[in-house]
C-alpha positions in Angstrom: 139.2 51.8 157.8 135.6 51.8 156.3 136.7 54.8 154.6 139.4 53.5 152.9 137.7 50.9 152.1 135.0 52.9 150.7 137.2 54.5 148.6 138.8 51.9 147.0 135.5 50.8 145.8 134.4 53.9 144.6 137.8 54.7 142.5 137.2 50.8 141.3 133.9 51.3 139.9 134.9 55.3 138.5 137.7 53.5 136.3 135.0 50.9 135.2 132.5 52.9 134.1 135.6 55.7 132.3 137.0 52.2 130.8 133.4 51.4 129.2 132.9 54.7 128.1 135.8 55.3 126.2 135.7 51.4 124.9 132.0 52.3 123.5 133.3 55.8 122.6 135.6 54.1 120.5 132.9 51.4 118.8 131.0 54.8 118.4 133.9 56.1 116.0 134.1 52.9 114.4 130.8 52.7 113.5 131.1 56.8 112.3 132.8 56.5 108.7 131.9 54.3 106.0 133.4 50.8 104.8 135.4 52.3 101.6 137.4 54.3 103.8 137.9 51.9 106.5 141.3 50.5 104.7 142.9 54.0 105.6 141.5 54.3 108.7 142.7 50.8 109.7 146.1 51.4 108.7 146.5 55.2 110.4 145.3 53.6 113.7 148.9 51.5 113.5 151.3 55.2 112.5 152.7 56.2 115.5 156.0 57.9 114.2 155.8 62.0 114.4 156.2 64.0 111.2 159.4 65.6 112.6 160.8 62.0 113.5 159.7 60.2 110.0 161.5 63.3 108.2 165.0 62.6 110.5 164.3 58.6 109.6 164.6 59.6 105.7 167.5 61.3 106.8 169.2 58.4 108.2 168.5 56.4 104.7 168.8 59.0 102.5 171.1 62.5 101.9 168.6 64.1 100.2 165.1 64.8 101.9 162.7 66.7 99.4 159.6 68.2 101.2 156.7 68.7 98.2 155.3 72.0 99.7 151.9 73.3 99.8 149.9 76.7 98.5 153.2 78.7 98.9 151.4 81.5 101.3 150.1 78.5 103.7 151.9 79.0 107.0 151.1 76.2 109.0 153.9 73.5 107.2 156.0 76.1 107.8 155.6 75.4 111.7 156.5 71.7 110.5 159.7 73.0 108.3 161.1 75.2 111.7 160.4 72.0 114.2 162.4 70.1 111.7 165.0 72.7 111.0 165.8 74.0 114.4 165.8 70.1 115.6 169.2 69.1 117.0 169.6 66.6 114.8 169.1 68.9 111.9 171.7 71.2 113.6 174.3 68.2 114.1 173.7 65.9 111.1 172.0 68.0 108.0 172.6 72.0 108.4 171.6 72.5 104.9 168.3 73.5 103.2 167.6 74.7 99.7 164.3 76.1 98.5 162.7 76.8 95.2 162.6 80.7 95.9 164.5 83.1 95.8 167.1 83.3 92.8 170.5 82.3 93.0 172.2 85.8 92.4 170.3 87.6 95.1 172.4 84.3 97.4 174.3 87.3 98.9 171.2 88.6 100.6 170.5 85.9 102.9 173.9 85.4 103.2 174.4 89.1 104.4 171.5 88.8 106.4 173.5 85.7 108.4 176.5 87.6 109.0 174.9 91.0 110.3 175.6 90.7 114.3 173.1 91.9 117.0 169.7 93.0 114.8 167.3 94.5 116.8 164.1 93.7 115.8 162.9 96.3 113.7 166.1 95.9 111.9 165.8 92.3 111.9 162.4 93.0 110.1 163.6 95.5 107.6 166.4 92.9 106.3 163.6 89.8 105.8 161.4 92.6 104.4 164.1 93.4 101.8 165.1 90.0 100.7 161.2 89.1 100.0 161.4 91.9 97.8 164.0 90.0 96.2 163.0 86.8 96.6 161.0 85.8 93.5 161.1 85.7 89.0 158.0 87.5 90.0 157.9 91.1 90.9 157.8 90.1 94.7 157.3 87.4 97.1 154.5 88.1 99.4 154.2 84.8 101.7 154.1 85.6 105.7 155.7 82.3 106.5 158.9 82.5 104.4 159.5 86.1 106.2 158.9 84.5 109.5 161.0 81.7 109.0 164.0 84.5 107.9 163.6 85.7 111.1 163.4 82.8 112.9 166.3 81.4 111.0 168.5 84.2 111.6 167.8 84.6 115.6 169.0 80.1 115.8 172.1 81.2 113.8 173.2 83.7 116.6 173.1 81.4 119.3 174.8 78.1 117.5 178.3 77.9 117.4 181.0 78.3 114.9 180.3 76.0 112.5 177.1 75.2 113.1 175.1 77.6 111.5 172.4 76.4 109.4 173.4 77.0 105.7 170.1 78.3 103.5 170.7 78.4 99.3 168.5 80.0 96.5 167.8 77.7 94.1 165.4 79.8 91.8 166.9 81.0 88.0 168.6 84.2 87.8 167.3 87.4 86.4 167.9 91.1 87.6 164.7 93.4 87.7 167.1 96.7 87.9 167.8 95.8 84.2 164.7 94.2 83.6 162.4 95.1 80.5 159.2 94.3 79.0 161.6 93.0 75.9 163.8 91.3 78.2 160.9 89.5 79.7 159.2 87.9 76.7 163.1 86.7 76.4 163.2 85.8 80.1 160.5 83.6 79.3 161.2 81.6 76.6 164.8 80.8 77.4 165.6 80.9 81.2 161.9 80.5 82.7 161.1 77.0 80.2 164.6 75.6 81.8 163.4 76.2 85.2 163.2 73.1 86.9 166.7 71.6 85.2 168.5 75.2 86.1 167.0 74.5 90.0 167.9 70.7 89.5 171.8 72.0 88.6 171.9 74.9 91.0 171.3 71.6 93.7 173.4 69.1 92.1 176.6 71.4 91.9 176.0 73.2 95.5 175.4 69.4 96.7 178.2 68.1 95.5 180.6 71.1 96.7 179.4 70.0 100.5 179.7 66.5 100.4 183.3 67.3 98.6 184.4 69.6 101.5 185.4 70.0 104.9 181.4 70.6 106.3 181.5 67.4 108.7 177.6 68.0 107.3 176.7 66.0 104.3 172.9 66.3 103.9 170.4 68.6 102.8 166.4 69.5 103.0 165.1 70.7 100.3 161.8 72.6 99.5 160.2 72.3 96.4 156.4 73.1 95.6 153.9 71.1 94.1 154.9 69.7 90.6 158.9 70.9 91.4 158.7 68.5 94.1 157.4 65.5 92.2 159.3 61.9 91.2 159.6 61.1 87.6 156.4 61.2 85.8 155.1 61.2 81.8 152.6 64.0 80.9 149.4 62.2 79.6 148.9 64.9 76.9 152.9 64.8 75.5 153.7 61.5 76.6 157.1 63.2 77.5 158.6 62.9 80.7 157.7 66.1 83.0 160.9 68.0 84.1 160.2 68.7 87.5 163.2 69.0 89.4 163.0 66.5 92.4 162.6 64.2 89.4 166.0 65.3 88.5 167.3 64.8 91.5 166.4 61.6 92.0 168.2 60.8 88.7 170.8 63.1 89.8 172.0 61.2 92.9 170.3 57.5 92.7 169.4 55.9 95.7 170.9 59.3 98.0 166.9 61.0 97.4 163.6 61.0 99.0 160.4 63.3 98.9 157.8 63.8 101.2 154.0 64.5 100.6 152.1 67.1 103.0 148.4 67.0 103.2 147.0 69.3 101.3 144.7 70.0 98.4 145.0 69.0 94.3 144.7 71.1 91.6 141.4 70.3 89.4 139.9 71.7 85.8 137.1 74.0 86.6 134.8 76.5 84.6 137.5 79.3 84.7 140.3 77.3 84.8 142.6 75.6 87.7 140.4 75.4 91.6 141.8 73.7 94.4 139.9 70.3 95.5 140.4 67.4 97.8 142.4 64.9 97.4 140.3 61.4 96.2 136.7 63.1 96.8 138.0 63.7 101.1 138.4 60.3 101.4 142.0 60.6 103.0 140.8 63.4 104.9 137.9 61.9 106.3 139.6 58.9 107.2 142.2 60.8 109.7 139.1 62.8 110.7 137.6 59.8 111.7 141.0 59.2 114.3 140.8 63.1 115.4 143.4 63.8 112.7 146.5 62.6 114.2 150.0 64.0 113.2 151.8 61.3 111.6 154.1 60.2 109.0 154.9 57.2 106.9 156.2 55.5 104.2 154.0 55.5 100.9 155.1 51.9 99.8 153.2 49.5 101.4 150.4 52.0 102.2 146.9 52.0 101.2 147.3 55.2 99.9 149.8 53.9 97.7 148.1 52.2 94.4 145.5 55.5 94.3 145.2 57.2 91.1 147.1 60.4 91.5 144.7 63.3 91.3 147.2 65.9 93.0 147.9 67.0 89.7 145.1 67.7 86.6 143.8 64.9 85.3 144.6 65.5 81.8 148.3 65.5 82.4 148.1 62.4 84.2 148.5 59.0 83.2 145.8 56.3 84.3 148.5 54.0 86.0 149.7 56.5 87.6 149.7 56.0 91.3 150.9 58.2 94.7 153.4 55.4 95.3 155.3 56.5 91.6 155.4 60.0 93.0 156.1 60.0 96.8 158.5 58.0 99.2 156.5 59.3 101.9 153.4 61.2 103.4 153.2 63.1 106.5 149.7 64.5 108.1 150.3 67.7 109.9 147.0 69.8 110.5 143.9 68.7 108.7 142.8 71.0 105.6 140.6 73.6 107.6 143.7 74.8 110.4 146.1 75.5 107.0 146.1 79.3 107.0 147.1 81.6 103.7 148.6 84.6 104.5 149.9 87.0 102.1 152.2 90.2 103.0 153.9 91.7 105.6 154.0 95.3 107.0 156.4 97.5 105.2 156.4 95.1 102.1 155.0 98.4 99.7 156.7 101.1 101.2 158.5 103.8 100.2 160.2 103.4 96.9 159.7 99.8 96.6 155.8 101.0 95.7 156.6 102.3 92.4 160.0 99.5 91.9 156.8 97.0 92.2 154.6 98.5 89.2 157.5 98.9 87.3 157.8 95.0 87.4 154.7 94.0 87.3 154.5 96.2 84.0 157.3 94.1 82.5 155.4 90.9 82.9 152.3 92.0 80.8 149.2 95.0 81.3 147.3 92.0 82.7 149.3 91.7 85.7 150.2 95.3 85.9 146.8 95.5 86.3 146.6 93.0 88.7 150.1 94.6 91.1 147.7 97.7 91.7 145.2 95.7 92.6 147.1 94.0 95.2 148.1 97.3 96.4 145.0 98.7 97.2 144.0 95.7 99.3 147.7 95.9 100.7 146.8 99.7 101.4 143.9 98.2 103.9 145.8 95.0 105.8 149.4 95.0 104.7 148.8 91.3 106.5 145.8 89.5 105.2 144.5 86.2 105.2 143.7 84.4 101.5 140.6 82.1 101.1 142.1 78.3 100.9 139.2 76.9 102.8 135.7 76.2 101.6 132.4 74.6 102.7 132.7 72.3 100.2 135.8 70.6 101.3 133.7 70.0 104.8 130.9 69.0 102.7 133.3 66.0 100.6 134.9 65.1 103.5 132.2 64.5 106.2 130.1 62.7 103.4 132.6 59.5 104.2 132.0 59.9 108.0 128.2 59.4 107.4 126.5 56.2 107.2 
């Protein structure tokens, strides 16, 4: 009986002193970022939706979920895009995703790819390796994550049901590099390629409309669209013309049926040489989910203090002062802070073989500069067909921790 009794005490005073420790734990972080950040921090403490369950709310409001992508070779949102994709719900309710790559007369390779039966893996591989060839304007498409999610894609699509197949759709413009020439190119370039985003925009709208017009009991779609392709309305500081991205077009498209979603991520800045990656509003957002352990969450931008920001995602001299996040995004989702994103560029087998020489032959059509530039890429490819692109530097840290000090 002393025993017990002994016990109870002891467990008493444990869950006392564990209570005051995390209680001053918690004053500790508190006290650990400083007051111009401590709006955000305030309001993150109240998000408790999941990114995957804020996307699926948009979907019950809205038939058309844009998801504003970032670097295209980062492969971590692409863990995000598959959790929301091979959801049940997605399965059941959406079963239709379109993404800015690859063009839309190559649609029969990912469509071939779907009714093949019973790959093995290496055969599996081969296929994914073969529509990334294919997969681009550009002379290839090199990003890890979009091969994965091929696989991945195909592999959910055997085991579901008649019917209930996840559809995947090109968007990109068309062009065919077996008839491609350097002439052909410049031509590509100032016809097709300066229509992109409306050509994307139409390639939706009419593929859209066919699935909400048909029998497909599914009448919803996901769509991926990166950086400035996946942006609302907005005027170019420098023209004062609209910019023709082609969410924006969706969203005038099909009114009220359209929302788009911000990842964490970086923004594009002027530097010395040109364009550099930065973070967004000098770290402050980052530092303020640091500040929580950087939960995964998502919300609506309205009502937000991230809201009424300037918008620095995009360089500053295209952007107009009163322009805020809230004109650009419905929503914001926080999945992985800045220094777990990981850029990886090719797969093994992507060079090989006769593709090598296909490659330069491209690349040559483009311009010397990126000719130049293709057997570059080779050689490096010739050392790690798989390697892993800088996208993380000590100076994001250095921004970043600079709010968490006082």
């Amino acid at each position: 009986m002393r025993i017990r009794v002994f016990n109870e005490v002891t467990q008493y005073v444990f869950f006392l002193v564990l209570g005051i420790t995390f209680s001053c734990s918690v004053c500790l972080a508190g006290e650990g970022y400083k007051e111009e950040i401590s709006s955000y921090v305030e309001f993150i403490k109240q998000q408790n939706t999941e990114p995957v369950d804020y996307i699926f709310g948009l979907f019950e409001k809205y038939d058309i979920v844009v998801i504003c992508e970032r670097l295209h070779p980062e492969m971590t949102q692409w863990e995000l895009i598959w959790d929301v994709v091979s959801d049940q719900r997605f399965i059941d309710d959406v079963g239709n995703i379109f993404t800015e790559y690859g063009p839309q007369n190559n649609q029969r390779l990912v469509d071939g790819l779907m009714r093949k039966k019973d790959l093995s893996d290496d055969e599996l591989d081969a296929e994914a390796t073969k529509i990334l060839r294919n997969a681009s304007i550009w002379p290839v498409w090199q990003n890890k994550n979009f091969h994965d999610y091929l696989k991945k894609l195909y592999r959910l699509n055997q085991s579901l049901g008649e019917g209930k197949d996840i559809n995947h759709y090109f968007s990109d413009v068309r062009l065919n590099w077996r008839t491609m020439t350097s002439k052909k190119y410049e031509e590509f370039k100032k016809t097709t390629l300066r229509q992109r985003d409306k050509l994307m925009a139409d390639r939706i709208r009419i593929k859209f409309k066919r699935i909400q017009a048909g029998s497909e009991s599914r009448k919803k779609c996901l769509v991926i669209m990166n950086f400035r392709h996946g942006f609302q309305p907005m005027k170019n500081k420098m023209t004062g013309k609209d910019e023709v991205n082609t969410a924006a077009l969706l969203f005038q498209m099909f009114p009220g049926k359209v929302a788009n979603v911000m990842l964490n991520s970086v923004c594009l800045d002027e530097g010395r040489d040109g364009l550099v990656t930065e973070v967004i509003q000098a770290g402050k957002w980052d530092a303020a989910f640091k500040a929580l352990g950087n939960p995964e969450v998502g919300f609506d931008m309205a009502g937000s203090p991230f809201a009424e920001e300037h918008f620095d995602m995009y360089p500053a001299q295209f952007v107009e002062d009163d322009c805020t996040y809230a004109n650009i995004f419905t929503g914001f989702v926080f999945y992985k802070p800045l220094e777990d994103h990981v850029c990886i560029e090719g797969v093994p087998g992507l060079f090989d073989g006769r593709f090598r020489e296909e490659y330069l032959k491209r690349a040559k059509c483009i311009s010397d500069k990126y000719y130049n530039e293709a057997i570059e890429i080779l050689e490096k490819y010739d050392q790690e067909s798989s390697r892993v692109v800088d996208h993380y530097t000590p100076g994001y840290a250095e921004k970043i921790d600079m709010w968490l000090q006082k």
